[in-house]
BANU-826601 format. One record per residue (C-alpha): residue in one letter; chain; x, y negated, z negated. Coordinates in Angstrom, 1 decimal. Example, Ala and Ser with C-alpha at 12.3 -4.5 7.8 and 13.67 -1.06 7.14 Angstrom:
<sites>
SITE   resn   chain        X        Y        Z
SITE      a       A     12.3      4.5     -7.8
SITE      s       A     13.7      1.1     -7.1
</sites>
This chain:
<sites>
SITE   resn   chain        X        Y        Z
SITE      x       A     48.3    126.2   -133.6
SITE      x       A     44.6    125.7   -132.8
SITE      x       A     42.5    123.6   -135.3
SITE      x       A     40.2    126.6   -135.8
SITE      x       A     43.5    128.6   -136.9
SITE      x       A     44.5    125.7   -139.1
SITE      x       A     41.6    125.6   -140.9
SITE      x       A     41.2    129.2   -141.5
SITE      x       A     45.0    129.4   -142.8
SITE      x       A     43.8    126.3   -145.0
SITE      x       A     40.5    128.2   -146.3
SITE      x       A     42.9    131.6   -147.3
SITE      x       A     45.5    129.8   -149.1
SITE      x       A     42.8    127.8   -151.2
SITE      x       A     40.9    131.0   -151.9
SITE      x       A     44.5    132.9   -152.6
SITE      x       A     44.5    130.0   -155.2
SITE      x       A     41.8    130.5   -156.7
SITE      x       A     41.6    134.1   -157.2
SITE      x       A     45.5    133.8   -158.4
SITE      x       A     44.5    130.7   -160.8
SITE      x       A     41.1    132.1   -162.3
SITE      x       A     42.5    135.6   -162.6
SITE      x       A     45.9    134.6   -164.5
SITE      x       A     44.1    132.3   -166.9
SITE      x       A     41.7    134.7   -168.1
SITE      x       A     44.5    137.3   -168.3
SITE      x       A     46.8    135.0   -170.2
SITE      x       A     44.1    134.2   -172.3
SITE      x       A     42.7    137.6   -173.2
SITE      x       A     46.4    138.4   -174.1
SITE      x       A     47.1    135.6   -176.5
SITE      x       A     49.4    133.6   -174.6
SITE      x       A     50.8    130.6   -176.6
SITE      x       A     50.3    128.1   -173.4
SITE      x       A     48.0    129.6   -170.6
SITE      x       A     47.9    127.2   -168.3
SITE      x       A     52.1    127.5   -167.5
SITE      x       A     51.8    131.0   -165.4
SITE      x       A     48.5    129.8   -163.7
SITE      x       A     50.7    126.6   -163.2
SITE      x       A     53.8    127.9   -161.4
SITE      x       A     51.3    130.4   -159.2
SITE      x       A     49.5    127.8   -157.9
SITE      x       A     52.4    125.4   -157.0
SITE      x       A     54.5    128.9   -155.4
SITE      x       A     51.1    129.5   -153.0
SITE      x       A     50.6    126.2   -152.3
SITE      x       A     54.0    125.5   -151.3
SITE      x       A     54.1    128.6   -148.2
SITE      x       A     50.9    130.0   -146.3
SITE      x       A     53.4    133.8   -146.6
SITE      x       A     54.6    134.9   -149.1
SITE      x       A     57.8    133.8   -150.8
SITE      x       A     60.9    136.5   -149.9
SITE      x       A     62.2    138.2   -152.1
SITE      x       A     65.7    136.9   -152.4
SITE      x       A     64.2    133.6   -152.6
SITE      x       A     61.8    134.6   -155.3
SITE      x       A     64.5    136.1   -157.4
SITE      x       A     66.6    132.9   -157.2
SITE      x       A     63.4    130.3   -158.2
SITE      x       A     63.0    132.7   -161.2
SITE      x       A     66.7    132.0   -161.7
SITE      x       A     66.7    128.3   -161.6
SITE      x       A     63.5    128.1   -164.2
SITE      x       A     65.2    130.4   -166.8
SITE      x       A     68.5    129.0   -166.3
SITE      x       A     66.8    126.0   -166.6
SITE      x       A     64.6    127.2   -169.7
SITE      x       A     68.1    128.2   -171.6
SITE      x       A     69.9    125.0   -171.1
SITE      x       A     67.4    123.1   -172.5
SITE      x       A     67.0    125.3   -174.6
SITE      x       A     70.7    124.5   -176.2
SITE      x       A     70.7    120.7   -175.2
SITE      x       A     67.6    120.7   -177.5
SITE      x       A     69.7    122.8   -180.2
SITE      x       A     73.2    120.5   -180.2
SITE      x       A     71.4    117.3   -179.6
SITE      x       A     68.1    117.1   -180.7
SITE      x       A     69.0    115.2   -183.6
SITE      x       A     71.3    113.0   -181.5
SITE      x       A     68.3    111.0   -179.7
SITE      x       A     70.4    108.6   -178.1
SITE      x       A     72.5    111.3   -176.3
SITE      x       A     69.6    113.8   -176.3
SITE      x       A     67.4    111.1   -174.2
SITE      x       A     70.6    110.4   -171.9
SITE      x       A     71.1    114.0   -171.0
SITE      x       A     67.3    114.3   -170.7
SITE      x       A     67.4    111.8   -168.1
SITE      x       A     70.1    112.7   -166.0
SITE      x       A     68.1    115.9   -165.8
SITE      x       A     65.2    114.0   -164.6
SITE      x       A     67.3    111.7   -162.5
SITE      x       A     68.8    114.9   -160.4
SITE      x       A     64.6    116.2   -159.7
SITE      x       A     63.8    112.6   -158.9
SITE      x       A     66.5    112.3   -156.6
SITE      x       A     65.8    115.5   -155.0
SITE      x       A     62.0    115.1   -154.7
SITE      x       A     63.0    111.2   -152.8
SITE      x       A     64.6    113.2   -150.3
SITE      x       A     62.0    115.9   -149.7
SITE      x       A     64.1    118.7   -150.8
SITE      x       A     63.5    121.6   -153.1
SITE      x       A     59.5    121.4   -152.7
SITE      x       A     57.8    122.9   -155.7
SITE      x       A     60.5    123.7   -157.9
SITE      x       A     61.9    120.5   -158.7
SITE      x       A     58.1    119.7   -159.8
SITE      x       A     57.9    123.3   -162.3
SITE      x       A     61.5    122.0   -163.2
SITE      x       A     60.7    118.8   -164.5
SITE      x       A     57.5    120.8   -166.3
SITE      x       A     60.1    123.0   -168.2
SITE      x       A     62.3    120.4   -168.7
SITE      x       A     59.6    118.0   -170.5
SITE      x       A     58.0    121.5   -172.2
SITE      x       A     61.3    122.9   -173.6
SITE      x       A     62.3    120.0   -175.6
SITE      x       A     59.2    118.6   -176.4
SITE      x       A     57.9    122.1   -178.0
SITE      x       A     61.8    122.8   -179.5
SITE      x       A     61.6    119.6   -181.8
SITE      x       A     57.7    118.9   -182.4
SITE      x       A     57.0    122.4   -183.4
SITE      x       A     59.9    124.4   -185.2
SITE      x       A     57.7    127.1   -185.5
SITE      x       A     57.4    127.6   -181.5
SITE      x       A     61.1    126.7   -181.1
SITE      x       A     62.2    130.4   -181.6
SITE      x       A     59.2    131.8   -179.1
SITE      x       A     59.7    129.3   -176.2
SITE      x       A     62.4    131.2   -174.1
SITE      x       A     59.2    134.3   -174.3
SITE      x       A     56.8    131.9   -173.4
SITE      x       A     58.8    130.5   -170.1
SITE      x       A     59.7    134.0   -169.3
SITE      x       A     56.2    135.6   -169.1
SITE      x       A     54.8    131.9   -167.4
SITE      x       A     57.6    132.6   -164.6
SITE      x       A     57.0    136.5   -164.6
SITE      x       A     53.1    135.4   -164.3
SITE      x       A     53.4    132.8   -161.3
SITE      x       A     55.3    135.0   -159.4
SITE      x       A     53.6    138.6   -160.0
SITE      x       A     50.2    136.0   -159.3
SITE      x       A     51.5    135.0   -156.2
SITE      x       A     52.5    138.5   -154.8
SITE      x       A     48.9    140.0   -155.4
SITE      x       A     47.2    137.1   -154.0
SITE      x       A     49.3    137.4   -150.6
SITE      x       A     48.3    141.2   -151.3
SITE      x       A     44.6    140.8   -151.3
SITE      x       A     43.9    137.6   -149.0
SITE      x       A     47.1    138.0   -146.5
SITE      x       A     47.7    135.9   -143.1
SITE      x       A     47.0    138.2   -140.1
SITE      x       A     49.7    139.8   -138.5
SITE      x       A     48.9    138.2   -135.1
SITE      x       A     49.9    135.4   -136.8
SITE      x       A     52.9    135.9   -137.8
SITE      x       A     55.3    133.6   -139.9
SITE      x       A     54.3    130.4   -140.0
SITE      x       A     56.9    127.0   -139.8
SITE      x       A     56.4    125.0   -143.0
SITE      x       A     57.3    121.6   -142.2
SITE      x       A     60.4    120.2   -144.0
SITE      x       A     60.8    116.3   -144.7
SITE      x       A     63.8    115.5   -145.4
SITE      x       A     65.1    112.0   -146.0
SITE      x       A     67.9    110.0   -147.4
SITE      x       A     67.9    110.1   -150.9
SITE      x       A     66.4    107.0   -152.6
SITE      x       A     68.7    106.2   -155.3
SITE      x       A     66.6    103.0   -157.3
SITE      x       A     63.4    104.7   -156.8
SITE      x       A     65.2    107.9   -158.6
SITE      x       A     66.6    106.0   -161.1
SITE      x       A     62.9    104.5   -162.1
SITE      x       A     61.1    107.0   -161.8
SITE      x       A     63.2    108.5   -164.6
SITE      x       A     63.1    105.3   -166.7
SITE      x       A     59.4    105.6   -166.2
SITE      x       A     59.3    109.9   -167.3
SITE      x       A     62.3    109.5   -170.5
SITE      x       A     60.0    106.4   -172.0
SITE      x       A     56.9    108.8   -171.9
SITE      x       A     58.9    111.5   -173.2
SITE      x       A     60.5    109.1   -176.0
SITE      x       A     56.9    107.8   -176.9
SITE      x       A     55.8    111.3   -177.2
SITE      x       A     58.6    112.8   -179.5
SITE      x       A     58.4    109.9   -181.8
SITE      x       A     54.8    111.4   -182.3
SITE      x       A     53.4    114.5   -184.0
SITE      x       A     50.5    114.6   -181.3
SITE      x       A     51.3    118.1   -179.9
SITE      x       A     48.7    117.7   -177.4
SITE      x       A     50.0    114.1   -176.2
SITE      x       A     53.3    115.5   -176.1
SITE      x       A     52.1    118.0   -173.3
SITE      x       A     49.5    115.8   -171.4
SITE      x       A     51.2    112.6   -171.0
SITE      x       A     54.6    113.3   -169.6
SITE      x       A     53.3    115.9   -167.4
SITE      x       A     50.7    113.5   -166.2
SITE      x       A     53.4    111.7   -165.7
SITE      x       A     55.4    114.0   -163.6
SITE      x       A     53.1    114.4   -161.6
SITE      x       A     51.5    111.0   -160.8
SITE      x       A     54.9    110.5   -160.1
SITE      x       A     55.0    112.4   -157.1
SITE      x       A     51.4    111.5   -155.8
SITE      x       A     51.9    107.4   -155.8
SITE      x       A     54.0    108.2   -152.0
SITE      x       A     50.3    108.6   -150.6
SITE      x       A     49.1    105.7   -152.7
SITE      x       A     50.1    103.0   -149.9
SITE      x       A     47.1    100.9   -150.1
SITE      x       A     45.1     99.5   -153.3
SITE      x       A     42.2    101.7   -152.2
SITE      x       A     44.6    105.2   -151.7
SITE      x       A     45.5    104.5   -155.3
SITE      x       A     41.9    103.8   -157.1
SITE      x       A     41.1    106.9   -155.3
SITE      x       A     44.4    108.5   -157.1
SITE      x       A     42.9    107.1   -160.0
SITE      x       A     39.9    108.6   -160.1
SITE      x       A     40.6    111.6   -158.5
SITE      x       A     43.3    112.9   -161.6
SITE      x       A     40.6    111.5   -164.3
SITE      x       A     38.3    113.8   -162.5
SITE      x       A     40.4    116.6   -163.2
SITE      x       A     40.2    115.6   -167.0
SITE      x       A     36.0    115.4   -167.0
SITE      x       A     35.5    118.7   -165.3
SITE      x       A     38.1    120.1   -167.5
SITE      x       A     35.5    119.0   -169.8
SITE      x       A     32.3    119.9   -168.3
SITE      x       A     34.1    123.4   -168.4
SITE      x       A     35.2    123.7   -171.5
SITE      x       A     31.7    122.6   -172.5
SITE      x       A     29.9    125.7   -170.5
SITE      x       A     32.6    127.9   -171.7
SITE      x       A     31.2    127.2   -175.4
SITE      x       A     27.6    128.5   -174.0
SITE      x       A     28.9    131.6   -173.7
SITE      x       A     32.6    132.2   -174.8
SITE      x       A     33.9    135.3   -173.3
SITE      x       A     36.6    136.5   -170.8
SITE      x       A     33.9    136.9   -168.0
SITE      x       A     32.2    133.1   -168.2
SITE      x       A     36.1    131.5   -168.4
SITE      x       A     37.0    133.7   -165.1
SITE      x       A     34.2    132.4   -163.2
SITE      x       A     34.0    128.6   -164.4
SITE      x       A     37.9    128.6   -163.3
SITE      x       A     37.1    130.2   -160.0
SITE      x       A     34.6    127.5   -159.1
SITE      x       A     36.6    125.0   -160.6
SITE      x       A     40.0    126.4   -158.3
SITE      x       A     37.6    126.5   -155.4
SITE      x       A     36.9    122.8   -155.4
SITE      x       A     40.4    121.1   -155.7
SITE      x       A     42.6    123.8   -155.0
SITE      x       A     40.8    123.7   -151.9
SITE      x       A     41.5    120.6   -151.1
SITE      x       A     44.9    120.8   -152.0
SITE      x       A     45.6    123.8   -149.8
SITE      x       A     44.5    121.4   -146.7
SITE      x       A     46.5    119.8   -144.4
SITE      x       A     45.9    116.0   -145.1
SITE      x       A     47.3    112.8   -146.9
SITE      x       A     45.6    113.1   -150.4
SITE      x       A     46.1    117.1   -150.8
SITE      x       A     48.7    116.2   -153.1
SITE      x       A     46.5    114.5   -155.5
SITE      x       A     44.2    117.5   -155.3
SITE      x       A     46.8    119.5   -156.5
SITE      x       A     47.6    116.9   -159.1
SITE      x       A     44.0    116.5   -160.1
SITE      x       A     44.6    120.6   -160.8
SITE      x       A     47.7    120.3   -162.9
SITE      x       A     45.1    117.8   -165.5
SITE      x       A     42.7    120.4   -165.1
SITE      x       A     44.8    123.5   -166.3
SITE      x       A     46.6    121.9   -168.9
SITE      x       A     43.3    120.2   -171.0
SITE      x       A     41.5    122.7   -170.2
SITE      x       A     44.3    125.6   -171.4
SITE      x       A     44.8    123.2   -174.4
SITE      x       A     41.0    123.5   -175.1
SITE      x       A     41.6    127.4   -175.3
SITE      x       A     45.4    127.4   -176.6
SITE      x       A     46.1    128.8   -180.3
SITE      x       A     48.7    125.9   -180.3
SITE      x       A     48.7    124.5   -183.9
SITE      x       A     46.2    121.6   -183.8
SITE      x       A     45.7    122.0   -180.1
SITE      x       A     41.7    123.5   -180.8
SITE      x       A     41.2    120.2   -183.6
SITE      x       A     41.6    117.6   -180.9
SITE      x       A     38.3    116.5   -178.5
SITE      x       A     37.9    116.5   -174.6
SITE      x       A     37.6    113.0   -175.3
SITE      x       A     41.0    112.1   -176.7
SITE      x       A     42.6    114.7   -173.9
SITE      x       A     41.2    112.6   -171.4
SITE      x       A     41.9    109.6   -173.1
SITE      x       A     45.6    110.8   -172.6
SITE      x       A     45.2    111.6   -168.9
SITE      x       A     44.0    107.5   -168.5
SITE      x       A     47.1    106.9   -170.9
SITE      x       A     49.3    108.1   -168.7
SITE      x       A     47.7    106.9   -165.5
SITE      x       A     47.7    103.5   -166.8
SITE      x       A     51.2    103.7   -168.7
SITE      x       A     52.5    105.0   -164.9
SITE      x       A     51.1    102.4   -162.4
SITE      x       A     52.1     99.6   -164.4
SITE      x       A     55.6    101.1   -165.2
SITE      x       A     55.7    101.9   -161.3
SITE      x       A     54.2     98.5   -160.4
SITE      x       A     57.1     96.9   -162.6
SITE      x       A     60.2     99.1   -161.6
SITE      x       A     59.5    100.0   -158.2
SITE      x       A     61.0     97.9   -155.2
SITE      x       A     59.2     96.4   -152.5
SITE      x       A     59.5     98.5   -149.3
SITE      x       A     60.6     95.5   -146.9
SITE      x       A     59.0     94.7   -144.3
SITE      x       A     59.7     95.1   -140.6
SITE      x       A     61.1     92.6   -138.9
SITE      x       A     61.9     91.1   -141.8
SITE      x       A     64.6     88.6   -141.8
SITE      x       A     67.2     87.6   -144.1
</sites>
């Protein structure tokens, strides 16, 4: 494929994005959705992932896995949740079995949306009792969202049929069993931090953060790659910021659509292209959606809490995950290297 094609595949699938993103947070908004930003979430990871459309049969069975997923936690939160010592091992063997798949390349976005529902689920299930009952409706209409998102965006930005299918590259690897194991040590302390707190919004920024810092630090191979991490996911916080701040100029459906749209435009095009640091774009997007659907959220408390602290959280977790990572992590050795 010519460069000229490549960048024009690049340019629809960041403006498929965008349209997908802006359009299903103002929808989920104007309809009273409990958490906004989780249908917004799984669309843009679904397009992101493919420049076509996802198949049916493969749609079907991602919607599946996320339910299925959604219900066991669901019932591990129900017998266990006031067993933490057995509660936090069964968490982390969940976490282990993502980690292990994401070290070896396999499963692309939906290990990532299943670690979200596995951090949501529980966290939600035992820090609000009141949402408990509601959260199998709210993962439901996030996956029903994503998907019906991703369809229409195909629908109204598709790839030309001279194109035709396009290879998506698959890197697979051995599976990387101690960088598994601590990247879960690392995600089950932030999740035990969190549920020994009644900070709702903490609960749903940090361990996501997490989550998702987690997968970025691969491209993070020199100290500069990972300042630029750095800054790049705190960025996501501030303009969630700067947005929510315009939104408050003039609150209504129409304003929110087209702050999220510019907003979409300028990572989620960058993380629709074809280089090193697209997945810290992408990550940068996931901070952006969740403080700024916080901001908007009728979650209990959610409205009470300032950009400040949110972003404050973000840095928490940033911090709290290179120096975890920095500690846990082993050394790749070098070549040549001699015993």
């Amino acid at each position: 494929m010519s460069v000229d094609n490549i960048l024009a595949e690049q340019k629809r699938k960041g403006l498929r994005l965008a349209l997908a993103v802006s359009a299903g947070f103002t929808l989920s908004v104007a309809t009273g959705a409990i958490v906004p930003f989780l249908g917004p979430l799984f669309a843009a990871q679904f397009i992101l992932s493919r420049s076509q459309p996802m198949p049916l049969g493969k749609t079907l069975g991602m919607a599946v896995l996320f339910l299925a997923t959604g219900v066991f936690m669901i019932v591990l939160t129900a017998w266990f949740g006031d067993r933490p010592a057995t509660f936090l091992l069964l968490l982390g063997l969940i976490y282990f079995a993502c980690f292990l798949a994401q070290s070896s390349g396999r499963g692309g976005p939906a290990v990532f949306l299943v670690l979200v529902v596995a951090i949501i689920v529980p966290l939600l299930g035992i820090l609000n009792k009141e949402l408990a009952a509601s959260i199998l409706s709210i993962l439901v209409l996030g996956v029903v969202n994503g998907t019906v998102l991703m369809w229409l965006a195909h629908a109204i930005v598709p790839e030309p049929a001279s194109i035709g299918p396009l290879a998506q590259p698959v890197n697979t690897a051995s599976p990387d069993y101690p960088r598994a194991l601590a990247n879960t040590a690392i995600l089950l302390a932030a999740v035990t931090i969190c549920l020994t707190s009644d900070e709702l919004g903490a609960a749903l920024v940090i361990p996501i953060t997490v989550a998702s810092l987690l997968g970025q630090l691969d491209v993070a191979a020199s100290g500069r790659a990972a300042i630029g991490l750095v800054v790049v996911n705190l960025l996501g916080g501030i303009i969630a910021s700067v947005a929510y701040a315009l939104l408050t100029l003039r609150p209504n459906l129409f304003s929110m659509f087209v702050i999220m749209l510019v907003v979409c435009l300028l990572l989620g095009g960058r993380a629709a292209a074809r280089s090193a640091d697209a997945k810290v774009y992408a990550g940068a997007l996931t901070t952006f959606l969740i403080l700024f659907g916080l901001g908007v959220s009728p979650l209990p408390g959610s409205a009470a809490e300032s950009f400040s602290t949110r972003i404050s959280y973000v840095a928490a977790a940033i911090v709290f995950t290179f120096f975890m990572a920095a500690l846990l992590w082993q050394r790749p050795r070098e070549k040549g290297a001699t015993a």
